[in-house]
N, C-alpha and C positions, 0 to 999 in steps of 0.2 A: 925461835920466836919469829925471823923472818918469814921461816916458811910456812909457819899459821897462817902471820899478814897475808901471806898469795896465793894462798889456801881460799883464803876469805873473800880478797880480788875476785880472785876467778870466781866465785860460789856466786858474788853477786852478779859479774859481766855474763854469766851463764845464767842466771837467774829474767837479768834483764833482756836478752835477745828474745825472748819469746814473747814477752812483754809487746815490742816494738813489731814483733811480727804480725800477735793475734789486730793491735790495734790498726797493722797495716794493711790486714785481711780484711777487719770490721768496715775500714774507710771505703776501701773496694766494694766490698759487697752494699755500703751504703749506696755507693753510687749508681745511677740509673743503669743498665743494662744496655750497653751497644753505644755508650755515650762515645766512647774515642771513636768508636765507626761512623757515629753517626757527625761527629765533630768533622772527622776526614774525609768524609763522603760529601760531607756541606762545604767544607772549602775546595775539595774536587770540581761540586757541581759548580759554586760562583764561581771559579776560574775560568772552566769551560763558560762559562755564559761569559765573562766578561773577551774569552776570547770569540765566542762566536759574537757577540754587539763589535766588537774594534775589526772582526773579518767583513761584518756585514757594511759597518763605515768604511774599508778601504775599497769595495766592492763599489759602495754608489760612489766614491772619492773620482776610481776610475774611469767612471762614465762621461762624454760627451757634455760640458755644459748646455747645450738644448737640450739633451735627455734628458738632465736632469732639472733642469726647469719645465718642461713639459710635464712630465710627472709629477712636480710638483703644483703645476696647474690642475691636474687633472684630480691627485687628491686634495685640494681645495673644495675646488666644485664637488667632489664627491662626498665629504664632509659637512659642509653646507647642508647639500641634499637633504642627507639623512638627518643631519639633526634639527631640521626646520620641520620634517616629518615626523621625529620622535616627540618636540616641542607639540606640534600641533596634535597629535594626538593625544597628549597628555593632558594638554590644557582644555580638549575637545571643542577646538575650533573657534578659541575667544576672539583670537585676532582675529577672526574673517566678518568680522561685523561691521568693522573700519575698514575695509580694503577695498580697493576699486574690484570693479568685476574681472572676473578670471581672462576673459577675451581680452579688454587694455592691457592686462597685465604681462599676459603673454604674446602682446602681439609687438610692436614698434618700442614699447616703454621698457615690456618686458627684456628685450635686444639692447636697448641703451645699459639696462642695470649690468647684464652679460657684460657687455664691452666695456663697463666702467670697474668693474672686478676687477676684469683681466688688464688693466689698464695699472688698477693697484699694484697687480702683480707684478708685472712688467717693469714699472715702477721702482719697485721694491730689488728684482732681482739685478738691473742696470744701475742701481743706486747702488749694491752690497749694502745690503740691510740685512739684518739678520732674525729672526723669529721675533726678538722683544721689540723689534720695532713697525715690524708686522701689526703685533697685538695691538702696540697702543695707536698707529694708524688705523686698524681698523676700528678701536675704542672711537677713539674722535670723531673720525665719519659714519656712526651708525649711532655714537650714543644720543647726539641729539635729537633725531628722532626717538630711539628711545625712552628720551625723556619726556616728549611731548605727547606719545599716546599711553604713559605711565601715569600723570600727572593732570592730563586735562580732558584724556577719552576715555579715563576709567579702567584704564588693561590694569590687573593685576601685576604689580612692582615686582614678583616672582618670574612670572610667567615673560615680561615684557624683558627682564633679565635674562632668561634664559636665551633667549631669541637674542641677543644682547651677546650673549657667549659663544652661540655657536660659529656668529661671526669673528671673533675674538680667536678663539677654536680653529677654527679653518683653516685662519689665515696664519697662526703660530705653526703649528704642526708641522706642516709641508716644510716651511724655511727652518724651522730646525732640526729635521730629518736631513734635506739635501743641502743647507747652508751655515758652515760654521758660525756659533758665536761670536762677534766679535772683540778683540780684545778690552771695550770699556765694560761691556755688560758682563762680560767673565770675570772683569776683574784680573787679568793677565798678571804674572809677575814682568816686570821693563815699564809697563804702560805709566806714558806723565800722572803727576799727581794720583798714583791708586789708592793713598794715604784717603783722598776725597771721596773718592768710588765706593768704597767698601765702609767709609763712614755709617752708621745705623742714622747715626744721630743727624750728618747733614741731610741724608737721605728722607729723614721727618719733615726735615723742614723745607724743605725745598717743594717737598710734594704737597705740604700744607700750604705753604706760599703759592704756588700753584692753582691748587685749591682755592685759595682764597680773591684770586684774579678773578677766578671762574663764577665762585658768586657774588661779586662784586657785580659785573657785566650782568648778569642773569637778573641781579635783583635791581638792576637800576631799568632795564629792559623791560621788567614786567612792569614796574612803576607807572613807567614815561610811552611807553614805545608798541608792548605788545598786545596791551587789552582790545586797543580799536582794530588791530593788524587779525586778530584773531579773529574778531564777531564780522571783519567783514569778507576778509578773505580765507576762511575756514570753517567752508559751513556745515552745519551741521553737528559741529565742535559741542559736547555736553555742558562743557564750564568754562570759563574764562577767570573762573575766581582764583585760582592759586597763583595768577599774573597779577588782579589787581591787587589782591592782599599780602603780595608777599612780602616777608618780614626778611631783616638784612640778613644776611651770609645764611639764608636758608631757615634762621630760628622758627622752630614750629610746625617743619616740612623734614620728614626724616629723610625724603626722597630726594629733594632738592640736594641736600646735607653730601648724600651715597652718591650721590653723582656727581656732584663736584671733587668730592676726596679722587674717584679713579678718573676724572677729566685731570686731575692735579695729578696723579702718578704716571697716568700715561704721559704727559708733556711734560715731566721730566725725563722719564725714558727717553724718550725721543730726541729732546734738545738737550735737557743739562747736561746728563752721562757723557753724550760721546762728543759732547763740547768740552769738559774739563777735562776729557783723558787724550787731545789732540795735541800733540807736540809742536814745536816751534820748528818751523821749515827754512830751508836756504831763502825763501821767497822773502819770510817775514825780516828777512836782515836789508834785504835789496831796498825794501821797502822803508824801513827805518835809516837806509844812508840816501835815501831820495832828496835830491837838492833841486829845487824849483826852477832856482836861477840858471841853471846847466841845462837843466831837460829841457827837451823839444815839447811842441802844442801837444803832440797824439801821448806823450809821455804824460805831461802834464793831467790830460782829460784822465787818461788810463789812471792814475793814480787816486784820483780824485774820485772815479766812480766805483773802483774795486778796490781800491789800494790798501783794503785792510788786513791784519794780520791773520790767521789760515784758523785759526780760532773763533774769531766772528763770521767769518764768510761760510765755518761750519753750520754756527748759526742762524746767522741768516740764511741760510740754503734750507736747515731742515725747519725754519719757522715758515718758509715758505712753502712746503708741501707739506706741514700743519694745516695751514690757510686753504690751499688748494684741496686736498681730500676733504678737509671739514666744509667747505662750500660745495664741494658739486655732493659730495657722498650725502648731507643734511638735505640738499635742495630733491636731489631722486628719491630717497628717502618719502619724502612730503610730497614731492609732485606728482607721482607719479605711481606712487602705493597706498594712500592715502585717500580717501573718498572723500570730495567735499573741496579738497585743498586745491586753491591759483595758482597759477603762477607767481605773482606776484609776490600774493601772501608767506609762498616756501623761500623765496629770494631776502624778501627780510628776515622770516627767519631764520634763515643761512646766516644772514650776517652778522647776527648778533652772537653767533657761536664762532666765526671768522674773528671777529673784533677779539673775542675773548682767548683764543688762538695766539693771536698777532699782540695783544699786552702780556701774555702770557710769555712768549718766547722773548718779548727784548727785558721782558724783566730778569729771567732766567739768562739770559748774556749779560747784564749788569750784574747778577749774583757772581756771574762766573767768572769776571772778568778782576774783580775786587782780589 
């Protein structure tokens, strides 16, 4: 009787192997042809790539910093170039209907816009900035113009965009080719508060908040300030209507709306991020055991005119070259590319995007500060 049992055993565990075989042949032969080669072949090739990109970064790593800021000057302007050229072909030459003639443009005016790029740059590379703060500098000093020949001379919001990008383009690329990200815009692991960084949600709102500085200033401007600044020192200008009709925070203007949302993200880039990811320094303690009564006059003054924590003075430093790019980059912008446009007329409306700038960043130091 046992040996029936194992008789039986066996007959089935004999039975079953083939079973488990045919269906482990079926699964194979299901499977695509060359799948594990071609599995291994793909993680081959992405390794190799990801070691030639980390050989090609330790490659410019070891370069000369003037090398590699010159280079990075140079693919700027070379990027520029071409997509001002690929824009303009595309659009088949809308923008040149608004533009001063090609001889201003290229002569003394044309030199100034040169030397204010490279000035960006220069700028940017003496500061340690890094690509996102590239972008939204160059956002802020090109988009008001932007918005002025999108909205009141008729350029199509596309086309006026793109021109819009390539500057945005330019100026990112280079600095994050040859200039690491810095640890707030990465989101580093050690960096203060990254809990805030990486936030989606504070990240909404700050860039709304933002945004909504922006049309604030914009819509009380068209109200009060810009109708007469336009018809007298903007000639030639097709409308002046989306100044005097406009409705608050943009309602009824999709363009107004688009352009205030990335005026509102650039200028958190800029100022919030790498405000709330800046650490507490040995300075900001000097400065909080600061006794009035003990210190000398030049301590005294020193304290009084800088003496604040290394967190706002971040702030204040990058709402001041907010200020500074958005007025002179707005004012050449208009003066000086612009057919029709004063001096005067591009000086006010510099300022009004300055104003929105400068509420924008102490508001963003008060969020950050809370």
């Amino acid at each position: 009787m046992t040996r029936a049992k194992e008789a039986a055993a066996e007959a089935v565990t004999a039975a079953a192997v083939p079973v488990d075989a045919s269906a482990a042949a079926a699964v194979a032969a299901a499977a695509p042809a060359g799948t594990a080669e071609e599995s291994s072949s793909s993680s081959g090739e992405t390794g190799e790539s990801k070691k030639l990109l980390s050989g090609c970064a330790a490659a410019v790593a070891q370069l000369p910093g003037a090398v590699q800021f010159a280079l990075a000057v140079v693919l700027s302007f070379a990027l520029q170039e071409l997509g001002r050229v690929v824009v303009g072909r595309a659009s088949e030459g809308e923008v040149g209907g608004i533009l001063r003639e090609a001889d201003s443009r290229m002569g003394r005016g044309g030199f100034v816009l040169v030397a204010w790029r490279l000035f960006t740059l220069v700028l940017g590379w003496l500061g340690d900035y890094d690509g996102y703060d590239l972008a939204a500098l160059a956002l802020l000093s090109h988009g008001p113009a932007t918005f002025l020949v999108s909205v009141f001379y008729g350029i199509r919001t596309l086309i006026a965009g793109a021109y819009l990008a390539v500057e945005v383009v330019s100026a990112f690329v280079p600095f994050l080719l040859f200039r690491q990200l810095s640890g707030a815009h990465s989101a580093a692991p050690g960096i203060p508060n990254r809990d805030i960084v990486v936030d989606r949600g504070i990240q909404a709102l700050t860039s709304a908040q933002s945004a909504l500085v922006y049309s604030v200033v914009v819509f009380l401007a068209g109200r009060y300030l810009l109708p007469d600044v336009l018809v007298l020192y903007f000639e030639g200008i097709p409308t002046i209507t989306p100044a005097a009709d406009a409705a608050f925070l943009g309602f009824g203007n999709a363009t107004t709306q688009l352009f205030s949302l990335l005026f509102g993200l650039a200028a958190r880039t800029f100022i919030f991020t790498p405000l709330v990811a800046t650490a507490r320094t040995a300075e900001d303690e000097r400065n909080a055991e600061f006794n009035p009564v003990s210190a000398t006059l030049a301590q005294t003054v020193a304290w009084n005119l800088w003496g604040y924590t290394t967190r706002t003075k971040v702030s204040l430093v990058r709402t001041a070259v907010a200020m500074l790019v958005t007025a002179v980059g707005t004012y050449l912008d208009t003066a000086l590319a612009i057919k029709g446009v004063e001096p005067y007329g591009a000086a006010v409306y510099a300022a009004v995007w300055v104003t929105a700038a400068l509420v924008t960043g102490l508001s963003l130091r008060y969020v950050g500060s809370v």
